[in-house]
VOBA-1610 file (N, C-alpha, C; in pm, whole numbers, padded with zeros to 5 digits, always signed):
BEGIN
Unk+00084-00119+00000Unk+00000+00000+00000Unk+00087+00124+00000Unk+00016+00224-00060Unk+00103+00355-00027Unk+00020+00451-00052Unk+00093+00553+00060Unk-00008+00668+00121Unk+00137+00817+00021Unk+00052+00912-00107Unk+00142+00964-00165Unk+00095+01108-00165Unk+00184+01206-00110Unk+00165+01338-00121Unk+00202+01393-00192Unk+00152+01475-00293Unk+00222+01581-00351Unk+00174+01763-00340Unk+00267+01812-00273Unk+00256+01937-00247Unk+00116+02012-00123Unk+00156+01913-00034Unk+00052+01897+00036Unk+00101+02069+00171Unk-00004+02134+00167Unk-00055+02261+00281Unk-00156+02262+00388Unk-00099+02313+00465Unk-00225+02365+00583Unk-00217+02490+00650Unk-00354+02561+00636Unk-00310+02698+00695Unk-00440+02669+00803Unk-00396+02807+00859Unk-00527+02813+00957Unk-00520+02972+01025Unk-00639+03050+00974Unk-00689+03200+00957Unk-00573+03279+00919Unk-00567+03225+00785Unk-00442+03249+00637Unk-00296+03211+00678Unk-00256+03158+00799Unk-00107+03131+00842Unk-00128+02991+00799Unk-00006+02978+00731Unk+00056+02868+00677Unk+00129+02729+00776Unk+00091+02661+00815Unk+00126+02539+00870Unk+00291+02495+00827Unk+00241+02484+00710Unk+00343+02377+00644Unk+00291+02422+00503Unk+00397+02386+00386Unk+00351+02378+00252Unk+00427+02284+00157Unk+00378+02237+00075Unk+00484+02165+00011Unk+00512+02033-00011Unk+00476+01958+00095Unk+00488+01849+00126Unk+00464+01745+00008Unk+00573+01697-00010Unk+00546+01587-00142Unk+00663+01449-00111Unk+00594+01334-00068Unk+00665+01275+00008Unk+00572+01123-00011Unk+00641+01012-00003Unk+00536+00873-00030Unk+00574+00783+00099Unk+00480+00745+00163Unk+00517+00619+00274Unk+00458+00520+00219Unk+00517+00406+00212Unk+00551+00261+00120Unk+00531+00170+00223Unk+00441+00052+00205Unk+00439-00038+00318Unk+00508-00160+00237Unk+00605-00233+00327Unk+00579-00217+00395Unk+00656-00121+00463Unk+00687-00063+00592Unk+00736+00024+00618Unk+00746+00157+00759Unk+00839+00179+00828Unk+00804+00275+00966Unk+00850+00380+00947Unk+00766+00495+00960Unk+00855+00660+00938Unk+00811+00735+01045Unk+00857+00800+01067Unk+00892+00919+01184Unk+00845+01007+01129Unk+00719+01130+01190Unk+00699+01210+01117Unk+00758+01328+01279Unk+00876+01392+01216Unk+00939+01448+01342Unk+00930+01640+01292Unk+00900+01700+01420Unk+00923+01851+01402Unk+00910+01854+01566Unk+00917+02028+01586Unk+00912+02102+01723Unk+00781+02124+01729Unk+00738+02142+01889Unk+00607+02185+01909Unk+00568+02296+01863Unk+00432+02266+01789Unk+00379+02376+01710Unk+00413+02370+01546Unk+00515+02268+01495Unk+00564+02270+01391Unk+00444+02191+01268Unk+00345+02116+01363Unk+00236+02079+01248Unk+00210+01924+01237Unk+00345+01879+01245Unk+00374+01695+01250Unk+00227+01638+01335Unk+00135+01683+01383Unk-00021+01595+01428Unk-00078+01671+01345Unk-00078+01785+01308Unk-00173+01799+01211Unk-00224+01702+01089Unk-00046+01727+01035Unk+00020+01606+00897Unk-00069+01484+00933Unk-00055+01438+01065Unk-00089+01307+01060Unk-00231+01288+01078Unk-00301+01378+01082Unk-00450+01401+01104Unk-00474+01401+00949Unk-00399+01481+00909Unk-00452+01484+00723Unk-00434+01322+00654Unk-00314+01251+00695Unk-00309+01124+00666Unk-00376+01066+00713Unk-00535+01069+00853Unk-00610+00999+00883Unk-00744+01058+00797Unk-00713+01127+00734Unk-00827+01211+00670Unk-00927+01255+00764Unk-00891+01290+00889Unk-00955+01316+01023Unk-00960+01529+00968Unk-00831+01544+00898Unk-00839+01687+00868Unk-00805+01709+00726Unk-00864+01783+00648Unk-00893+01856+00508Unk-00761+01923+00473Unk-00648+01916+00409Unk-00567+01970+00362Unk-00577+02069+00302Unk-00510+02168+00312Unk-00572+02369+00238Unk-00532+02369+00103Unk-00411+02256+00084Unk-00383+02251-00077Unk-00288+02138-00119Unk-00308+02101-00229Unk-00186+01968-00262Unk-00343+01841-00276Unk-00274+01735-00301Unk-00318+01636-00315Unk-00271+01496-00223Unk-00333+01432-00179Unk-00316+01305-00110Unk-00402+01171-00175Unk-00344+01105-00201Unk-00356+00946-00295Unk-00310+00826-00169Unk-00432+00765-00210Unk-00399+00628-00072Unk-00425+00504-00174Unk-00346+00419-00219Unk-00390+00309-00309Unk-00348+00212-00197Unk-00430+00085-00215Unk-00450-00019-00178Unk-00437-00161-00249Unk-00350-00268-00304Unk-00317-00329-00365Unk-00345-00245-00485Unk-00248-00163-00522Unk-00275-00126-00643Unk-00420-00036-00693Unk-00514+00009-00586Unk-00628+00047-00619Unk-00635+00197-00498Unk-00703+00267-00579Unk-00709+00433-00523Unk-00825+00394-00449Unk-00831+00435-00369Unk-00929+00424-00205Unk-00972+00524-00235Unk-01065+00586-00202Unk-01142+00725-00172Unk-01129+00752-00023Unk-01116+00881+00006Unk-01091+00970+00099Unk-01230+00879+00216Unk-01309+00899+00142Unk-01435+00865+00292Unk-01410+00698+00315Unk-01332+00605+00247Unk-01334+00519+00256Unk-01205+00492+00384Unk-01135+00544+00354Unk-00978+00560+00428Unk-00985+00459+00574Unk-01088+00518+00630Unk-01075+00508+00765Unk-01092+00360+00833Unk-01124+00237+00722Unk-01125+00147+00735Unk-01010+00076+00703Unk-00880+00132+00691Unk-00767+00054+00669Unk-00698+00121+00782Unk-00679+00244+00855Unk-00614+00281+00942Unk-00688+00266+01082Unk-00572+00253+01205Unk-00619+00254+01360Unk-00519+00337+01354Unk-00553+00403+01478Unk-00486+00583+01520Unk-00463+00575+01670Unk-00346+00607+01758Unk-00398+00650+01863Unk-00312+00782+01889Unk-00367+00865+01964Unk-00322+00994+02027Unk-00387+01051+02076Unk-00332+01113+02156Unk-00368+01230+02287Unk-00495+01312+02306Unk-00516+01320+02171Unk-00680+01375+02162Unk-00736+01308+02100Unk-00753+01174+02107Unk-00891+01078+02094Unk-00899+01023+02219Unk-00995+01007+02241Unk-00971+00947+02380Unk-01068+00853+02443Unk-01063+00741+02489Unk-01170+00613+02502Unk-01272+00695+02590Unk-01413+00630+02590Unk-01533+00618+02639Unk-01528+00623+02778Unk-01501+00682+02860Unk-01487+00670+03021Unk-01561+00592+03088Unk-01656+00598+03032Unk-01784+00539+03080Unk-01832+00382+03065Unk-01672+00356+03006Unk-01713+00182+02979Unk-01633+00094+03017Unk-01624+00010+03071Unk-01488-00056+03164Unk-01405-00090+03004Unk-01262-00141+03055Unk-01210-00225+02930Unk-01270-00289+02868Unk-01304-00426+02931Unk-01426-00531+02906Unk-01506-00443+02741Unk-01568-00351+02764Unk-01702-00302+02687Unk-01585-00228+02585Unk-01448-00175+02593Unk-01412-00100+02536Unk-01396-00170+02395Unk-01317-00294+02437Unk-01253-00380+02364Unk-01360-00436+02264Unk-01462-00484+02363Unk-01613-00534+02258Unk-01669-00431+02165Unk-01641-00285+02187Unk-01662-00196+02074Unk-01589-00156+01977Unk-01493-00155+02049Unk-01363-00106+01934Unk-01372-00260+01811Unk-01341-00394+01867Unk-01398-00488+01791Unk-01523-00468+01699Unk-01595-00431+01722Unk-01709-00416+01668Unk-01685-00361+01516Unk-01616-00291+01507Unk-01569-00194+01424Unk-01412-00250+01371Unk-01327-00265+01423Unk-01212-00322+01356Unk-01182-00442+01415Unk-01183-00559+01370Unk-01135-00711+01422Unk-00962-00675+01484Unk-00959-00766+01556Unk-00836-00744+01604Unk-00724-00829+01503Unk-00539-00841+01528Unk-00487-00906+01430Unk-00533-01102+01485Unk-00496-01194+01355Unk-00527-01299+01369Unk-00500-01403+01542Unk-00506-01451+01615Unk-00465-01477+01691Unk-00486-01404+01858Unk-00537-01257+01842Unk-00553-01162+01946Unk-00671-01142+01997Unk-00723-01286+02063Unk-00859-01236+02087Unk-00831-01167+02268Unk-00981-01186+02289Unk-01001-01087+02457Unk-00888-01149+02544Unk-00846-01282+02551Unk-00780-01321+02688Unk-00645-01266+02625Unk-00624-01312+02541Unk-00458-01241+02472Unk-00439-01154+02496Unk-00544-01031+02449Unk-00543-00895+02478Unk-00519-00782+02596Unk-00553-00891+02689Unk-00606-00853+02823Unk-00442-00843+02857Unk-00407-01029+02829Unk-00278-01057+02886Unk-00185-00987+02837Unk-00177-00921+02679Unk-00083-00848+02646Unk-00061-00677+02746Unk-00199-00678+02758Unk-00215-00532+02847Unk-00146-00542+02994Unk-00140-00648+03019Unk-00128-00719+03173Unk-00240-00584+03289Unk-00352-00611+03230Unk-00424-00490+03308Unk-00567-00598+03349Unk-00534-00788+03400Unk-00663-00835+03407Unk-00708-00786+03494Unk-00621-00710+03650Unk-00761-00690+03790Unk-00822-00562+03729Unk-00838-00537+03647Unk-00911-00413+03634Unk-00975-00434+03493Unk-01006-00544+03457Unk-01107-00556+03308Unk-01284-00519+03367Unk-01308-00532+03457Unk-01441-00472+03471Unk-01430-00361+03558Unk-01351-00259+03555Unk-01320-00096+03625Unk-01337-00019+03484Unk-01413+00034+03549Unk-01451+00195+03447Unk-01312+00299+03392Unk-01311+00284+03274Unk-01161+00337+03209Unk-01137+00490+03294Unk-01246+00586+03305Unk-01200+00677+03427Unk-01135+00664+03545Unk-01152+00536+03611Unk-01056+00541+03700Unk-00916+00467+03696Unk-00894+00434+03547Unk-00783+00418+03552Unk-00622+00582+03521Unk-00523+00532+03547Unk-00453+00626+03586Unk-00414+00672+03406Unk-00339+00797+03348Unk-00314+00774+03250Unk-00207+00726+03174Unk-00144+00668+03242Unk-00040+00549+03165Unk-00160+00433+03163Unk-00228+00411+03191Unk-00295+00307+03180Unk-00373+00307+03028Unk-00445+00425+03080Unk-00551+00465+02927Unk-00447+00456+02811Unk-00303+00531+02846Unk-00186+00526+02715Unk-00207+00395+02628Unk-00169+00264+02740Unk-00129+00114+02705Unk-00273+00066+02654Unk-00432+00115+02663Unk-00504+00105+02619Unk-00507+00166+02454Unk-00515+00249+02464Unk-00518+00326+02339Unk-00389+00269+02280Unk-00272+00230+02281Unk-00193+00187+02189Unk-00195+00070+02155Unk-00298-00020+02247Unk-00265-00182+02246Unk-00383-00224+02163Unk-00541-00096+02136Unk-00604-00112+02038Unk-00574-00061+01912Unk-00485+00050+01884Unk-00444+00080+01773Unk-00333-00029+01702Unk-00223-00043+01764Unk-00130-00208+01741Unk-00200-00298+01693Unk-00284-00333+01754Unk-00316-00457+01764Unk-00425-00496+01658Unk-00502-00371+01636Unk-00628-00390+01501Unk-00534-00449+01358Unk-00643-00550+01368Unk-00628-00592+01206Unk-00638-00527+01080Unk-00552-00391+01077Unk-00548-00325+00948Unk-00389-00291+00895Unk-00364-00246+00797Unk-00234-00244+00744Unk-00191-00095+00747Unk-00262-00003+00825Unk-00198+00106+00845Unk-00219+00164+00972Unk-00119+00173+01111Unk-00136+00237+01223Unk-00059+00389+01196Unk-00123+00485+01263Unk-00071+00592+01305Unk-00058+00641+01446Unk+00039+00670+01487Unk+00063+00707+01665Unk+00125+00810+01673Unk+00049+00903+01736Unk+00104+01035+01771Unk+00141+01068+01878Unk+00252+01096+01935Unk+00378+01074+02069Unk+00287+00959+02156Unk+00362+00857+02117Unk+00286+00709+02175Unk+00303+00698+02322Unk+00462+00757+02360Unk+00499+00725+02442Unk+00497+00867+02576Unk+00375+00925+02567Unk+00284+01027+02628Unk+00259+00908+02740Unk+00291+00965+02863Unk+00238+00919+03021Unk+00273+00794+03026Unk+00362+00752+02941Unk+00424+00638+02981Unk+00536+00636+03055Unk+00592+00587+03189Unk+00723+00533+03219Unk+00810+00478+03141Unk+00924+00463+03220Unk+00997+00397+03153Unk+00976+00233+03141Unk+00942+00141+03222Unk+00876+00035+03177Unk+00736+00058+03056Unk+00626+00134+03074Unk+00574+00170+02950Unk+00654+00212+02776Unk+00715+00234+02781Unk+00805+00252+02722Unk+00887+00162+02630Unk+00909+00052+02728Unk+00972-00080+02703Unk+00864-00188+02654Unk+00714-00143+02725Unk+00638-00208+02662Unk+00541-00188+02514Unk+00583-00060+02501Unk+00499-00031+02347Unk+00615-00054+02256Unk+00729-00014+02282Unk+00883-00097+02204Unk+00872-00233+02202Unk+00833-00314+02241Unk+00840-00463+02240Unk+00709-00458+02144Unk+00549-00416+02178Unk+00431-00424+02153Unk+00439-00407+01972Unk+00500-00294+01947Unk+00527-00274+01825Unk+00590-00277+01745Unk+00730-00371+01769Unk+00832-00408+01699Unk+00756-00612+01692Unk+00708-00608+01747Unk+00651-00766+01722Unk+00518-00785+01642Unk+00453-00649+01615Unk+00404-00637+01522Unk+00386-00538+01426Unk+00472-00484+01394Unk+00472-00411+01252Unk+00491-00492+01077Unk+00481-00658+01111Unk+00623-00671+00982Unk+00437-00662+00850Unk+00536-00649+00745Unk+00392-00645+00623Unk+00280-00507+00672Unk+00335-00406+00769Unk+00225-00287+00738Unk+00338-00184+00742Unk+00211-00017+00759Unk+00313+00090+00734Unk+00246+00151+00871Unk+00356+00184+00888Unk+00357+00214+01090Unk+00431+00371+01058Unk+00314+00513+01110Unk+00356+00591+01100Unk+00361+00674+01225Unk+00480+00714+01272Unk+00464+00806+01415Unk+00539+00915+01436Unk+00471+01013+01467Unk+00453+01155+01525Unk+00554+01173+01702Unk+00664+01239+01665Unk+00704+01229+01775Unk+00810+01360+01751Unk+00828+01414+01899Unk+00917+01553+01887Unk+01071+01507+01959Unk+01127+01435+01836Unk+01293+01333+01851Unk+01298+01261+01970Unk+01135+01217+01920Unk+01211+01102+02157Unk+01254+00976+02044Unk+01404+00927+02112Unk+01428+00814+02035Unk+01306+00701+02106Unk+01297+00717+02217Unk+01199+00612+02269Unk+01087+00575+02152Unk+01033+00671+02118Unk+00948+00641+02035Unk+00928+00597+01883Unk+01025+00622+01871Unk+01075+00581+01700Unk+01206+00480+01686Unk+01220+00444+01752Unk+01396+00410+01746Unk+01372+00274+01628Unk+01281+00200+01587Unk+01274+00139+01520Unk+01217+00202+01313Unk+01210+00299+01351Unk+01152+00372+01219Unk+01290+00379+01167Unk+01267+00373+01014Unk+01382+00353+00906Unk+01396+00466+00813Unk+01263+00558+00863Unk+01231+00667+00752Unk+01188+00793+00773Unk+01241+00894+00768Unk+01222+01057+00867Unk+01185+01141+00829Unk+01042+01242+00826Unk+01008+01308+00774Unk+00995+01444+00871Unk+01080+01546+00814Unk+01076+01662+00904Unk+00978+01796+00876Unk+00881+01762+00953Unk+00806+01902+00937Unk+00820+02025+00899Unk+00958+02065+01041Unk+01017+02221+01024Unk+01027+02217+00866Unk+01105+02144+00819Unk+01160+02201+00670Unk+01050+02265+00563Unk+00933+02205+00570Unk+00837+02273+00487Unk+00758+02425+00530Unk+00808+02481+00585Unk+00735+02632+00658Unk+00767+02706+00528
//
């Protein structure tokens, strides 16, 4: 699959984001989409979830060889970051049965796997509000990982994680990336990329 920009912009009340952007991520494949705060790199990656409208340029998503449409997109990518944020109101248990609902998990990963990969079983029937937020983190990354689609995006993954958190979304996602395109948003934490092969710098397009 490949996700292809050419001359891709974003402004916002006429200030310019970024411009320019003409750049292809190839699966299979891991890239770093790296800049400074404020530099745009979640925006970028919001436009690659088609979550946000690009001000100019073009974006092409083919799929074995076939052009996807924009409203279609959202069924090949899982996303997690900082401003999406799970259902408070539903223990894990219910989270997992919804998020399923909507994207199957990968082959092999059903609820007890899942649970066990989370290592979060005394708390599968506790209401996701009272968990702490490294917790919600390892939630939100262990359903984005883990969905059965060929394109994740993660935007600073390793937000409210420790350093054992840390060690565990590095293990989580180096054991499963192989055959997709794994794209992440991060402001140079090697923690978070240290396995990406491919670097795309925001600053440069202003």
């Amino acid at each position: 699959m490949q996700l292809q920009l050419s001359n891709i912009g974003k402004k916002y009340n006429r200030e310019w984001i970024f411009r320019g952007i003409s750049y292809s991520f190839d699966s299979p494949g891991a890239y770093a989409i790296l800049g400074n705060n404020g530099s745009g790199k979640s925006t970028l990656l919001q436009i690659l979830s088609s979550r946000v409208i690009q001000s100019e340029g073009e974006m092409v998503f083919r799929f074995k060889r076939e052009i996807v449409a924009a409203e279609e997109m959202f069924r090949y990518f899982a996303m997690a970051a900082p401003y999406l944020e799970l259902i408070e109101e539903f223990t894990l248990e219910e989270v997992l049965d919804f998020h399923t609902k909507l994207k199957p998990l990968l082959p092999g990963i059903g609820q007890v796997k899942f649970i066990e990969i989370l290592n979060l079983k005394g708390v599968l029937h506790k209401q996701i509000r009272y968990y702490s937020s490294g917790m919600k983190q390892r939630v939100k990354l262990a359903l984005a990982i883990l969905s059965d689609v060929p394109v994740v995006l993660l935007d600073e993954p390793c937000s409210n994680l420790d350093r054992q958190g840390m060690d565990w979304y590095r293990q989580l996602i180096e054991r499963n990336m192989t055959d997709r395109l794994i794209i992440v948003c991060s402001n140079h934490q090697k923690e978070e990329i240290s396995f990406c092969t491919h670097e795309l710098v925001v600053n440069d397009y202003k």
